[in-house]
N, C-alpha and C positions, 0 to 999 in steps of 0.2 A: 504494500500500500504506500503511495507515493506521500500523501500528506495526513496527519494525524494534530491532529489537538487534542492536549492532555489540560484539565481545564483543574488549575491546584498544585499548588509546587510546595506542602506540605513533605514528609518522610516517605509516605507511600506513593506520592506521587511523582517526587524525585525520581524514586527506586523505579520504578514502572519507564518512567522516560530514560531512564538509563538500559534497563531491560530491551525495549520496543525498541531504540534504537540502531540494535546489531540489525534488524530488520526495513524499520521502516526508513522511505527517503530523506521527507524533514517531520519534524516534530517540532509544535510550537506549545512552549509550557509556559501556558498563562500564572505568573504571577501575582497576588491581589497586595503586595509590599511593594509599593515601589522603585524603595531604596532596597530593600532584597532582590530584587531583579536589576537594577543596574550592579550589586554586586557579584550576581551571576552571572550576567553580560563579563565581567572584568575577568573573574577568578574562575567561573567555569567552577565554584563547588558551592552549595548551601549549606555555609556553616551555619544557620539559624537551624535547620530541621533533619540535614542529612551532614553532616559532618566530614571529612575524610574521605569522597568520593568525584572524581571529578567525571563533569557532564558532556557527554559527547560532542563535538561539533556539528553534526547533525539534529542538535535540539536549539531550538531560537526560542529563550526567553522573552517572555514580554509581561505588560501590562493593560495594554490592549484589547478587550476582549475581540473588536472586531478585529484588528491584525491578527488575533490567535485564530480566529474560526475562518478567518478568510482561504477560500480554496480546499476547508478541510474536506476528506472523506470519510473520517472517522472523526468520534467526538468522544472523549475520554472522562468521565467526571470521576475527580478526586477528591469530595468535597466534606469537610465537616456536614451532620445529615440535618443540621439545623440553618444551614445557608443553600442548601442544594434548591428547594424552590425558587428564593428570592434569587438564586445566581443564573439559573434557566429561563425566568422570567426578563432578566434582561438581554439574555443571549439571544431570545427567542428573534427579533428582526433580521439575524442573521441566521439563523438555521433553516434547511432545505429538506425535503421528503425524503431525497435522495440519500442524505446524509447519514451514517451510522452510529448508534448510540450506546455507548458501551458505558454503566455505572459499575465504579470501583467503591461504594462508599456503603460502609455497614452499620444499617441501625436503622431506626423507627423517628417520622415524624414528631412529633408531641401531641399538640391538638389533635391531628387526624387519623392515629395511628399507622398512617400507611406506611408500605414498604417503601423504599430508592424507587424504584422502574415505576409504581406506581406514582410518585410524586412526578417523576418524568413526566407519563403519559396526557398526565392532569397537567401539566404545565405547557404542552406544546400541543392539546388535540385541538385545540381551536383554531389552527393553522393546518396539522396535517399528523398522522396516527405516527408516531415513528418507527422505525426500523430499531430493535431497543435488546440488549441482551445485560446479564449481570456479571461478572466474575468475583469468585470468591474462593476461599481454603486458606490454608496455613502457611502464611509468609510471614515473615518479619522481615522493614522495609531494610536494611542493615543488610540482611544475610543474602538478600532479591540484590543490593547495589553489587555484594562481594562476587555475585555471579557462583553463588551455591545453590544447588541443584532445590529447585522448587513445582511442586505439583500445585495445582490449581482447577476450578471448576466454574466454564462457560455459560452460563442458561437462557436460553430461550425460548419461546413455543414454535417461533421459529427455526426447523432445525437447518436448514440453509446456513441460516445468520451465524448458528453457534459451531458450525463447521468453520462457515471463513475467519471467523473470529479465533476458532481454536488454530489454524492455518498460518494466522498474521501473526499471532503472540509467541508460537511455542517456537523454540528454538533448542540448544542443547541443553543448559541450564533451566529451560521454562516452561514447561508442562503444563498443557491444558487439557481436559476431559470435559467433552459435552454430555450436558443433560438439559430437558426438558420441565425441571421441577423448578420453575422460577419463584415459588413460593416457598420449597422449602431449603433451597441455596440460599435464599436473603434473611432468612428467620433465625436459620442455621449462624448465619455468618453477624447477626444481629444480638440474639441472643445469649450466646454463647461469650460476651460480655459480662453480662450480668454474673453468669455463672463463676468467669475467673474474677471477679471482685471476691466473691463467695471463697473461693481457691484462695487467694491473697488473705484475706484475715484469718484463715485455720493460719496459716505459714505465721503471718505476724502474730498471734497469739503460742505461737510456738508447739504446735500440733506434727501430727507424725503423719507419715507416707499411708495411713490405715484411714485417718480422717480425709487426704487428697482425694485417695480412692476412690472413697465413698461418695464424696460430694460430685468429682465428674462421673461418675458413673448414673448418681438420681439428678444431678442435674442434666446430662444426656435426657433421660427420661421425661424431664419435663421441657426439652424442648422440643422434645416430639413430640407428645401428647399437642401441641400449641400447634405447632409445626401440620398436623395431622389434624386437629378443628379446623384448620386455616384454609387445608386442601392440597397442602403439600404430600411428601409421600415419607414413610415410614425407612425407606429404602436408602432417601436421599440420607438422611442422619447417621447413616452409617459408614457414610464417607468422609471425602476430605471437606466438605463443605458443613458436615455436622460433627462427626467424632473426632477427624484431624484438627479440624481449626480449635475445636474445645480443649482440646489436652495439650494443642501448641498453646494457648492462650492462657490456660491457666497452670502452668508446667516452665515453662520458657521464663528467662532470666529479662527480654527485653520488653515481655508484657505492659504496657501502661496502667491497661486496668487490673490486672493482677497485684501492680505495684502499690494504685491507692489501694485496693485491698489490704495488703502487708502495713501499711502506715494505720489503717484506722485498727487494725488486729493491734499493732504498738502503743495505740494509744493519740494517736493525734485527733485532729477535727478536719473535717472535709474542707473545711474553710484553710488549713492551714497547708491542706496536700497540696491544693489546688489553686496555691498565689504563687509558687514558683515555674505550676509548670507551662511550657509553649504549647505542646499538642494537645491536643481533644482524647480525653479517656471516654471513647462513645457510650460505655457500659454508663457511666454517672445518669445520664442522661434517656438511656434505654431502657434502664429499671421500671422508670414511673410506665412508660409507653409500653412497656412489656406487661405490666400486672394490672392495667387498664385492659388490654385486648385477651389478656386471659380469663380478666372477671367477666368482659364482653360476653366471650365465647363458650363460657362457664368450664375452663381448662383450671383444676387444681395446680398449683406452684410455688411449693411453701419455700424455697431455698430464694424466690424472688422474692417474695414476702416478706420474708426477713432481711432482706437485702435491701430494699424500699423502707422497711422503721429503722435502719440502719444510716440511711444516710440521708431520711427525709423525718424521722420523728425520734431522731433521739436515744435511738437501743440502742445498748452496749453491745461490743464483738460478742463478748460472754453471756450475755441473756439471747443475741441473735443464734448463738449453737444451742444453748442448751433448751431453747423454744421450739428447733430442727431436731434435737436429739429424744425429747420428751411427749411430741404427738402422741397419737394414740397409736397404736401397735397396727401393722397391717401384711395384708399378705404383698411380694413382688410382683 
């Protein structure tokens, strides 16, 4: 594919434009920092979000939205999931039918609960339905820049789209597998936030490898049960977009949300996790949108639940396990 727009020059989407570039001809990576993209333009690395990796010449930074989408064929969104409407809604003058729409961005609306491709669809159908697929699995943006071998999952209902899509991206380090469960790739890849915040405070409260287990194994569970009111497929969760990305996320040393996990299990305050840091921990924020569309859909999910009076009403790491450990008794 000769032109690509990757639209978010945060870590993941650094990584991605360094990725895509063994492949594609130019790549223009919208930056929303100004002075962070003129120091891209200079240095060729993002010390703000990607550190230690330099950007190929075949990627033109900008600020631009219409210089970035200008000519694109593909349209890449990288975005925090609480700017991804407002940022489509201005791109929209410039986007075409023809164009392809690929969402890298994992998590739930707030108010609407909707998924990424859904917030897409609802942002652009009043122009024209788009051509739209998801990717999602187990990366850290870090280990994607180092060019270490990374598997991943394409989705569509369109299987055309998630062919050429898996065609453009994969390369020897980049692995993509198509599937057709666009609802449970995005839940999968959503949810499963929630859960390594969950994974972080067993850790910071100083818990053993008996209690990780446990929690991703009935947190798996209840993303499926969610995953599976939703319409998604029980199948999908079993892969790299539900099992993989859960145990890289809440297991993995470069986790974000895993990390404010480990701080509030220490003792700190979500106020105090989250004044120093630059990235988006999407789980903070996917808890509320997750145990709203579960009580919606009447999906039991006590490990969100607890996870929600944890970081919205005030329970301790230690009253939020032992309120998980003390249920009523049940069968698996």
């Amino acid at each position: 594919m000769k032109n690509v727009a990757i639209i978010g020059a945060g870590g993941w989407g650094t990584a991605l434009a360094i990725a895509l570039a063994r492949k594609a001809g130019t790549i223009r990576l919208w930056v929303f920092e100004p002075d962070l993209c003129e120091s891209l333009r200079k240095t060729r690395v993002n010390d703000l979000y990607l550190p230690g990796f330099r950007i190929p010449e075949n990627v033109e930074p900008t600020s631009d939205l219409s210089a970035a989408l200008a000519g694109a064929e593909m349209i890449l969104s990288v975005l925090p999931s609480h700017h991804l409407r407002g940022l489509y809604q201005q791109m929209l003058p410039w986007l075409e039918p023809h164009q392809i729409f690929v969402s890298a961005t994992k998590g739930l609306e707030n108010n609407s609960l909707l998924r990424m491709s859904q917030v897409i669809e609802e942002s652009l159908q009043a122009k024209f339905q788009p051509k739209l697929a998801v990717i999602s699995g187990p990366t850290f943006s870090k280990e994607v820049a180092q060019g270490q071998p990374a598997a991943l999952v394409v989705a569509s209902s369109d299987e055309s789209l998630a062919l050429l899509v898996q065609r453009e991206f994969s390369h020897s380090a980049f692995r993509l597998y198509t599937n057709n469960d666009v609802v449970g790739v995005e839940l999968g890849g959503a949810v499963k936030n929630v859960i390594a915040i969950a994974a972080g405070v067993c850790d910071g409260l100083g818990m053993g490898a008996n209690a990780i287990a446990a929690l991703i194994t009935r947190g798996l569970s209840e993303i499926t049960r969610l995953a599976c009111a939703c319409g998604g497929r029980r199948e999908t969760m079993a892969g790299l977009a539900g099992l993989g990305d859960l145990v890289l996320t809440c297991t993995g040393g470069l986790s974000r949300n895993r990390t404010v996990g480990v701080k509030l299990g220490e003792g700190q305050s979500l106020t105090e996790i989250l004044k120093p840091m630059r990235m988006v921990a999407e789980g903070i924020n996917t808890t509320a949108a997750t145990l709203q569309l579960a009580r919606q859909k009447g999906v039991e999910m006590p490990i969100t639940e607890q996870m929600h009076a944890l970081l919205y009403h005030n329970c301790s790491p230690q009253d939020a396990v032992r309120n998980l450990m003390e249920r009523s008794l049940k069968a698996e």
